[in-house]
C-alpha positions in Angstrom: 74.0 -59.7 -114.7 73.4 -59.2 -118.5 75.7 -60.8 -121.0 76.5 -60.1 -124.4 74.8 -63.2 -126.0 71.8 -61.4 -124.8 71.9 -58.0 -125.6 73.3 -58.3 -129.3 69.4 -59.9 -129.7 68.1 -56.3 -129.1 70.2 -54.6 -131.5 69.7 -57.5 -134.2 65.9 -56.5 -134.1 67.1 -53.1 -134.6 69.2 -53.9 -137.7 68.7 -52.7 -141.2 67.8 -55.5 -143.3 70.6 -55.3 -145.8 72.5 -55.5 -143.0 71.4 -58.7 -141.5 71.6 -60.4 -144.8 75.1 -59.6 -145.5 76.1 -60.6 -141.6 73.9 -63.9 -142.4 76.1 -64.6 -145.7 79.3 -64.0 -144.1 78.4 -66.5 -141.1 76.8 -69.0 -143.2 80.3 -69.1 -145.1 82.1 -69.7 -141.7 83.6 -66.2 -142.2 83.5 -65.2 -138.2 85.9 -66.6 -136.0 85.2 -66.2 -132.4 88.6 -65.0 -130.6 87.3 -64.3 -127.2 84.1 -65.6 -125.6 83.2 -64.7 -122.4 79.8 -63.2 -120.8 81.1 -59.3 -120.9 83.6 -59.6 -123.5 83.7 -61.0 -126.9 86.1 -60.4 -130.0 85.8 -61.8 -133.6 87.7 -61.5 -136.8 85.2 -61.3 -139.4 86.3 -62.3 -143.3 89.6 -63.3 -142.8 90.6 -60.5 -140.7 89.4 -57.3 -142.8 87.2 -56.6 -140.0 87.7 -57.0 -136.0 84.5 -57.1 -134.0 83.9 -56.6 -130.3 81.2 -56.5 -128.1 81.3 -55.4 -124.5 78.9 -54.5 -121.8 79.5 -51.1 -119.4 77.3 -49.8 -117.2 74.8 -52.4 -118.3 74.5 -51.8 -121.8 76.0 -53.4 -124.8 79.1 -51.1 -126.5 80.0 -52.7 -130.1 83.1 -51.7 -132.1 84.3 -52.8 -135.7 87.6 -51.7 -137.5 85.7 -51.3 -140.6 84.6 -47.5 -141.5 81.1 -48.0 -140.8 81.9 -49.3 -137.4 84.6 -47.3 -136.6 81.7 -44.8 -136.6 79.7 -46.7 -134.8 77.0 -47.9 -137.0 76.1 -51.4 -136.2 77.9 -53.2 -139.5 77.1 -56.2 -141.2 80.4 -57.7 -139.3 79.0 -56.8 -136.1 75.5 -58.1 -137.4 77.7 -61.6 -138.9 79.5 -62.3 -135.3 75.9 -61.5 -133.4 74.8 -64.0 -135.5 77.4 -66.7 -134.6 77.2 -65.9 -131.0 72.7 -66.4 -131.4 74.0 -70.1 -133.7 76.6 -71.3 -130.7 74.5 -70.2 -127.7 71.8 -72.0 -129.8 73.4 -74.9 -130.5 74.8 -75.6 -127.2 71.5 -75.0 -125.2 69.2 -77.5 -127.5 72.3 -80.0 -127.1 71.5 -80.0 -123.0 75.1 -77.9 -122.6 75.4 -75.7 -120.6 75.7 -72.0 -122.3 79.3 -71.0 -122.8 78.7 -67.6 -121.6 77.5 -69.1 -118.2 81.1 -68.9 -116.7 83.1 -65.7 -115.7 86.4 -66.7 -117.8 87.1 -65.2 -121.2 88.1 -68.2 -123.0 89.0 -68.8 -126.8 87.1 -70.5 -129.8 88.6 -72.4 -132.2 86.2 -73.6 -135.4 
């Protein structure tokens, strides 16, 4: 079974590079909460709520939406590209500390920073 922390890899190598540095400033400045974080489902508010991110997998590939107006048209926004980037740091983190990857259970759980 795929899970989001792996797919949103593929479509940060896709990313335009503007892109990826304003996501990178935004989650260097701690400006991505993680709401829901779960191996099919995750949620974020991004800058203090101006943007809402979610990934999703159906039918085996990743869907991403954003309440901004670039994601609401589906472009792959620096939000999405800022919360993709917190989800690579955590899954990161936790893996090199010997824990066990949060997306490895089946519950949706919240993430408080």
């Amino acid at each position: 079974m795929m899970r989001v922390a792996e797919l949103v890899e593929s479509e940060l190598a896709r990313a335009a590079e503007a892109v990826l540095t304003r996501g990178g400033e935004l989650e260097r400045a701690g400006r991505v909460q993680l709401v829901r974080f779960g191996p099919r489902l995750m949620t974020a508010e991004v800058d203090d709520g101006a943007a809402c991110v979610e990934f999703r997998i159906a039918d085996g590939s990743l869907e991403w939406y954003c309440t901004c107006a670039e994601g609401r048209r589906g472009v792959f926004c620096a939000h999405c590209a800022a919360t993709a980037q917190s989800v690579r740091r955590r899954t990161d983190k936790n893996a090199s500390c010997g824990v066990p990857s949060v997306t490895a259970s089946e519950s949706t759980v919240r993430i408080a920073s």
